[in-house]
C-alpha positions as CSV (number, residue, x, y, z in Angstrom):
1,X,6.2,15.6,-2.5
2,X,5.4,16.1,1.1
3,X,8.2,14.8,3.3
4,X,7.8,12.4,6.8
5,X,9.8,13.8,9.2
6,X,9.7,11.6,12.5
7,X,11.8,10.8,15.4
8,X,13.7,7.5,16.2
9,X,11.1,6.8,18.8
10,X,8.4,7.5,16.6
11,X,9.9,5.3,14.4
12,X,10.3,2.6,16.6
13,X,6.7,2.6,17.6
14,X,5.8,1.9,13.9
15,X,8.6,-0.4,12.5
16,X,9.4,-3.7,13.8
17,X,12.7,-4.4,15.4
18,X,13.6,-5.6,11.7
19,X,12.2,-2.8,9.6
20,X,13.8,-0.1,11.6
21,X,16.8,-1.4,11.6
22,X,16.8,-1.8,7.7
23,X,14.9,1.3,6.9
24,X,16.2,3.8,9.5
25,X,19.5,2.0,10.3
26,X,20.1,1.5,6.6
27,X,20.7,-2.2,7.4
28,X,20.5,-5.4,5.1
29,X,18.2,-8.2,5.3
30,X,19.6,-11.7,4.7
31,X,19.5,-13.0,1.1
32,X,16.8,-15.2,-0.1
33,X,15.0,-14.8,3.1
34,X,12.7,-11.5,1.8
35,X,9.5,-11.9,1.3
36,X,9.2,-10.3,-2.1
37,X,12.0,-12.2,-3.9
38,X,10.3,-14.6,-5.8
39,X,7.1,-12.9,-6.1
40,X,5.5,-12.8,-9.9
41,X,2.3,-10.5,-8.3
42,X,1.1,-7.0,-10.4
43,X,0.8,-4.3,-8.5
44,X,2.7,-1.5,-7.0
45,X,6.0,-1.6,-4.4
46,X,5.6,1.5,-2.0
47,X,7.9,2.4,0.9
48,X,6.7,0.4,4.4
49,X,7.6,3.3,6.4
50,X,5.5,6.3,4.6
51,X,3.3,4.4,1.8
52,X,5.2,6.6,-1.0
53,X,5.4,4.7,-4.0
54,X,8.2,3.2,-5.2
55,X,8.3,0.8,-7.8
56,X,6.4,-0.8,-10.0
57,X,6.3,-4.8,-10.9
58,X,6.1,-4.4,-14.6
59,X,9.9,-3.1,-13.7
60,X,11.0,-6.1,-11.4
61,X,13.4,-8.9,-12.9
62,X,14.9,-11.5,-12.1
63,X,18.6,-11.1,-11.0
64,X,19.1,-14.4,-8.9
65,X,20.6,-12.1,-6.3
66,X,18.9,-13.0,-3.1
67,X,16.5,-9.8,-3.0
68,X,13.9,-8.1,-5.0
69,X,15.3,-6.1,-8.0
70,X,13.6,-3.6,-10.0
71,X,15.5,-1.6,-13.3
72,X,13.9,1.8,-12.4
73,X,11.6,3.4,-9.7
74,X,8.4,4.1,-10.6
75,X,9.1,8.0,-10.7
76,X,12.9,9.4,-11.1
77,X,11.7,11.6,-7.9
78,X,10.4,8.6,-5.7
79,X,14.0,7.9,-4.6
80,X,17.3,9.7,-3.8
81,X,20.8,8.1,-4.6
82,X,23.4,8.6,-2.1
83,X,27.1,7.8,-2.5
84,X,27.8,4.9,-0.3
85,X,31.5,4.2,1.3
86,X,30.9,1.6,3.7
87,X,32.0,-1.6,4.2
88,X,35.5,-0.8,2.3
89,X,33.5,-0.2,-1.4
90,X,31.7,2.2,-3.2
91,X,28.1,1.8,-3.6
92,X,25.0,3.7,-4.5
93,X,22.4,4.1,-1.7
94,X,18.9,3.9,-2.5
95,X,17.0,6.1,-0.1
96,X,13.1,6.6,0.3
97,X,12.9,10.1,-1.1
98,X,9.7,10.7,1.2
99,X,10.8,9.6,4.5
100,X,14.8,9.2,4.2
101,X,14.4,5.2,4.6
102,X,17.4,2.9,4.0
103,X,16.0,0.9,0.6
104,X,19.0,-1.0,-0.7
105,X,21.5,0.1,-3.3
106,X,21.9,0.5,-7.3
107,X,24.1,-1.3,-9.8
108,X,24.7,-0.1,-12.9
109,X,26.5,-2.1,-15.9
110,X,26.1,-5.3,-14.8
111,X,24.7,-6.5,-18.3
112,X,21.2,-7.4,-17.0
113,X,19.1,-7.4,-20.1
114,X,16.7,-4.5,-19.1
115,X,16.3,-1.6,-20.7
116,X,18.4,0.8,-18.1
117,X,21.0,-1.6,-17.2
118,X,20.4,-1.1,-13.6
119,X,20.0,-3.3,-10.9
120,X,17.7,-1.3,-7.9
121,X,18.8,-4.0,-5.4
122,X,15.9,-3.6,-2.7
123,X,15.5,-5.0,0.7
124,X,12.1,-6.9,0.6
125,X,11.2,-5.5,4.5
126,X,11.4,-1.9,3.1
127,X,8.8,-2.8,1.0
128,X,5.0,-3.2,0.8
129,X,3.3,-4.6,-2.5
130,X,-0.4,-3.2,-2.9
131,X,-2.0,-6.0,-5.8
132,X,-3.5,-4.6,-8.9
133,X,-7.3,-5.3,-8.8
């Protein structure tokens, strides 16, 4: 995998205000406000910052937890998981393994009944869904 190395400023010229300050300030969007929360469409999730793909629909569910949530990336290499000690708890980051973008964070053992267990807990503005034709 060929990794996107840019600078902030680059950055900045791409993202929104929004998207870089979820996917490069590792930031959150508001619940139930992302644009791929309730979306039923086929097709394939890849990163908004670098077009790496990401997930795939046939792995989203429905968790009722205010953003999109896939059990399992499309590729075990399409994302890194990163230990996660902020805001007094400790989570897993999920992490664009392309481009290093802030994604959302992983839950495991919540007793969603998927066949992993986990909850990929994803910010909908770190996302872009490309429809299957």
């Amino acid at each position: 995998m060929d990794k996107v190395v840019k600078s902030d400023a680059e950055w900045r010229v791409q993202l929104s205000p929004e998207e870089f300050r979820v996917l490069r300030q590792a930031g959150t969007e508001r619940p139930y406000t992302g644009e791929y929360v309730e979306t039923k469409t086929v097709g394939v999730y890849s990163c908004r910052a670098c077009g790496s793909e990401l997930f795939r629909s046939d792995t989203k569910f429905d968790s009722h937890c205010g953003w999109p949530s896939f059990y399992e990336p499309s590729k075990s290499e399409a994302v890194t998981l990163i230990e996660d000690r902020s805001m007094g708890m400790t989570r897993v980051e999920v992490r664009c393994a392309a481009c290093d973008s802030h994604l959302g964070h992983v839950f495991h053992g919540e007793g969603y009944g998927t066949p992993t267990d986990d909850r990929y807990c994803i910010n909908s503005v770190s996302l872009r869904l490309e429809p299957a034709e």
